[in-house]
C-alpha positions in Angstrom: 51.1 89.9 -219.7 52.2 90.2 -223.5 56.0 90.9 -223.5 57.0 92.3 -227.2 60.3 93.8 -229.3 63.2 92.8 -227.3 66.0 95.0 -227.8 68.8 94.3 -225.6 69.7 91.7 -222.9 70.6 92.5 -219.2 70.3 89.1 -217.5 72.5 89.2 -214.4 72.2 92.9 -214.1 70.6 94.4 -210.6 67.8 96.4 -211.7 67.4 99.4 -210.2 63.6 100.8 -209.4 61.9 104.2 -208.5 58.3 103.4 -207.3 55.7 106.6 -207.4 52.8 106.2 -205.8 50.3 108.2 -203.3 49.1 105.7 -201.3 51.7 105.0 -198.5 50.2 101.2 -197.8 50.5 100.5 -201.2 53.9 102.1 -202.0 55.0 100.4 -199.2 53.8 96.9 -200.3 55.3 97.3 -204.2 58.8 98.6 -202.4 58.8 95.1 -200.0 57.9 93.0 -202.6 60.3 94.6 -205.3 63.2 94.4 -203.2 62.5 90.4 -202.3 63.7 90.0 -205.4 67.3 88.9 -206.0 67.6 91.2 -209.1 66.2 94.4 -208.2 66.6 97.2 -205.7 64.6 100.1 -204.9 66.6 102.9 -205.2 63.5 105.4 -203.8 60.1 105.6 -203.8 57.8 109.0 -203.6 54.5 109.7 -203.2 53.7 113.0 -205.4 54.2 112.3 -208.8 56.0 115.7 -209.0 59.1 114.6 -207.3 59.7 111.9 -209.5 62.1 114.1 -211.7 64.2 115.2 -209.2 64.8 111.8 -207.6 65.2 110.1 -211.3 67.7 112.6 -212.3 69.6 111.5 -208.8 69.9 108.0 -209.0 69.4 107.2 -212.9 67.3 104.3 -212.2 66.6 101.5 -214.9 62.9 101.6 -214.3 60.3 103.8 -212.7 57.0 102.7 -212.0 54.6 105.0 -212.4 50.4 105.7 -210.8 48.9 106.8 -213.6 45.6 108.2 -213.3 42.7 109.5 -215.3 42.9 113.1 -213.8 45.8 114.0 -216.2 48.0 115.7 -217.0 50.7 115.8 -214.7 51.8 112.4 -215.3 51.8 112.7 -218.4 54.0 115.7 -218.2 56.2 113.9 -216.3 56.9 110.8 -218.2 57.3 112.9 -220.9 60.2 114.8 -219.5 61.5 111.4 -218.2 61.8 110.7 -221.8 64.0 113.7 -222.5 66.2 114.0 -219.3 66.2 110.2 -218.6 66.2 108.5 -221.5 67.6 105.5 -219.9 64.8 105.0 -217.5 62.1 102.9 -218.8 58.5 103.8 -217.5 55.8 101.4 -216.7 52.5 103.1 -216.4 49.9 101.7 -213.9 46.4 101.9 -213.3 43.2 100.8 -211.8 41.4 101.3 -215.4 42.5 101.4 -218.8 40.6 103.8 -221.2 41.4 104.3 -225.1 42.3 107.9 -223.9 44.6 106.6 -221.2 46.6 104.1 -223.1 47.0 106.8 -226.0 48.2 109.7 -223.7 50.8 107.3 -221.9 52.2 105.7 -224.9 52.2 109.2 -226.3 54.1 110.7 -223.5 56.4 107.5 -223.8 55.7 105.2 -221.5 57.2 101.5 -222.6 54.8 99.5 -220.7 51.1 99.5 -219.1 50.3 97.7 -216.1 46.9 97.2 -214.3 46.7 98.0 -210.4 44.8 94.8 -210.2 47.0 92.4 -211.9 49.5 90.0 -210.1 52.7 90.5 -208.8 54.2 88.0 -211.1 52.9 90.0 -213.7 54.4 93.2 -212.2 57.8 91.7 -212.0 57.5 90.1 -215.7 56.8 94.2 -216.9 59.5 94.9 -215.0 62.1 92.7 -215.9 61.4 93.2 -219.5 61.5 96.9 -219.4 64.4 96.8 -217.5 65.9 94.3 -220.7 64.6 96.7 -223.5 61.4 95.5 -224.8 57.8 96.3 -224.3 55.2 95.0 -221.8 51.6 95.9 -222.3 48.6 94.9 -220.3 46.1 92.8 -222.1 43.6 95.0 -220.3 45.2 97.7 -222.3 45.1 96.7 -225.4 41.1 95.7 -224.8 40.5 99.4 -224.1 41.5 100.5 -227.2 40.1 97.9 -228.9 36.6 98.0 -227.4 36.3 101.6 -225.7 33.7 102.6 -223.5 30.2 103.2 -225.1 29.5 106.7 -225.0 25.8 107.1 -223.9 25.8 111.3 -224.1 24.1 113.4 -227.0 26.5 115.8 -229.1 24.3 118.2 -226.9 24.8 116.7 -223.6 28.4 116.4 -224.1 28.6 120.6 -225.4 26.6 120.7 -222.0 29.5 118.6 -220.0 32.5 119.9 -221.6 31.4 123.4 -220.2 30.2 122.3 -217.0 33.6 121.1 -216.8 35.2 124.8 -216.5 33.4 124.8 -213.3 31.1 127.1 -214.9 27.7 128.2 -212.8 24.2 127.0 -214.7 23.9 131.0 -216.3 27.1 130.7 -217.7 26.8 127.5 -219.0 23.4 128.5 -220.8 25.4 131.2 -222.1 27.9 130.1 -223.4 25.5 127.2 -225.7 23.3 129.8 -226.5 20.0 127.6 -224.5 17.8 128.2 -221.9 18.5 127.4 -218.3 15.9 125.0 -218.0 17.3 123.4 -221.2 20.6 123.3 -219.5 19.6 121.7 -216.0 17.2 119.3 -217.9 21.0 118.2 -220.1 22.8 118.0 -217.0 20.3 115.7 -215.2 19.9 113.5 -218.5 24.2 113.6 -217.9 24.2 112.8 -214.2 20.9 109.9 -215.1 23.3 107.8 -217.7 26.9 108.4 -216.4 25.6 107.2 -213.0 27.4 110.1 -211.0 26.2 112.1 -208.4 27.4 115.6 -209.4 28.5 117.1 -212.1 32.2 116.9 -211.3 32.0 113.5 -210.9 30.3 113.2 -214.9 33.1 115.0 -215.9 35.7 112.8 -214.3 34.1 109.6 -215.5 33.9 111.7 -219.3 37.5 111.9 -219.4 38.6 108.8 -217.4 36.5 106.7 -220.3 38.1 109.4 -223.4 34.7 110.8 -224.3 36.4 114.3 -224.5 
C-alpha cells in the first residue's frame, strides 16, 4: 500500500467509519473487523450506494469506504457530492479491478484513496488510518492500471459497432445508425463478442467500459 502527502496528524483520535457495500456477508465482515480495532468505530454501514448521503450528512464520519464498481455513475455521483456537503469525510474507493477509466473517474470525483477488494486487511486498515490522518493511500494495483491499461483488441469499427449496441439498440437500428448493412453489423458484433470473450452483447459492453475503452 503506498501512503503519500501527509497533511495533518490525528494519532489518538477514534476514527469514525461509514462502510457502503451491497453484499450483506461482506459488509458484515469489513464492519467486525473495523470495529476490532481500538481506534475506529463504525458509525453505519448501508448497502445501496444511494443512502450513503443521507447517513454521512447524519453522523459526519471521518471516513467512508466506498464499493466502487465499473457500472458507473452513481458512485461517482456520490463521492462527488460527499466532496461538497462532507468535505470532512475522506473516501476510500474499493474495487475488485482497477481500470485507467476507473482510477480517473474516482480521483476525479474526489476520492483520496483506492483500495483493491482483494488486498489484505492490514492493508485496508493502513488506507484507512491514513485517510483518516490527511494524506493519500493509493493501491499499487491502481497506479499499474493507469500505467499499463488494458489492450484494446476492437477496430475503430467494432467499437462504432459497440458503442451503439450499448443504447440497447435492436440489430436494424444499429445498422442504421453506422450507415452498414445488417450482415455487416452481426458479422462486427460476433468479431466483438469473439475477442472480448463475452457471451452477449451487454456483457461486451460492460467489459468495454469496465477496461475504459469508451
Amino acid at each position: 500500500m503506498a501512503i503519500v502527502t501527509r497533511t495533518r496528524d490525528r494519532r489518538s483520535v477514534v476514527i469514525h467509519v461509514v462502510v457502503a457495500e451491497d453484499m450483506g456477508l461482506l459488509r458484515g465482515a469489513l464492519c467486525a473487523a473495523l470495529s476490532s480495532e481500538e481506534d475506529m468505530r463504525v458509525v453505519a454501514d448501508v448497502r445501496r450506494v444511494g443512502e450513503l448521503l443521507t447517513v454521512i450528512r447524519r453522523s459526519r464520519p471521518d471516513v467512508a469506504v466506498l464499493d466502487l464498481v465499473p457500472e458507473l455513475p452513481d458512485p461517482v455521483t456520490v463521492m462527488t457530492r460527499i466532496g461538497v456537503e462532507a468535505p470532512g469525510t475522506a473516501v476510500l474507493a474499493m474495487s475488485h479491478r482497477w481500470t485507467p477509466a476507473l482510477v480517473e473517474a474516482a480521483l476525479a470525483a474526489g476520492a483520496r484513496g483506492l483500495i483493491g477488494k482483494d488486498g489484505s486487511l492490514a492493508d485496508l486498515l493502513r488506507a484507512i488510518r491514513a485517510l483518516a490522518a490527511g494524506e493519500r493511500a493509493i493501491d499499487p494495483a491502481a497506479a499499474v492500471a493507469v500505467l499499463s491499461p488494458t489492450e484494446m483488441p476492437l477496430t475503430a469499427r467494432e467499437l462504432d459497432v459497440l458503442r451503439v449496441a450499448a443504447e440497447g439498440l435492436p440489430l436494424k437500428e444499429i445498422a442504421r445508425r453506422l450507415f452498414l448493412a445488417h450482415g455487416t453489423v452481426r458479422n462486427h458484433l460476433s468479431a466483438i463478442l469473439r475477442k472480448t470473450g463475452a457471451r452477449n452483447r451487454m456483457e461486451a459492453v460492460w467489459r468495454a467500459r469496465r477496461d475504459g475503452w469508451f
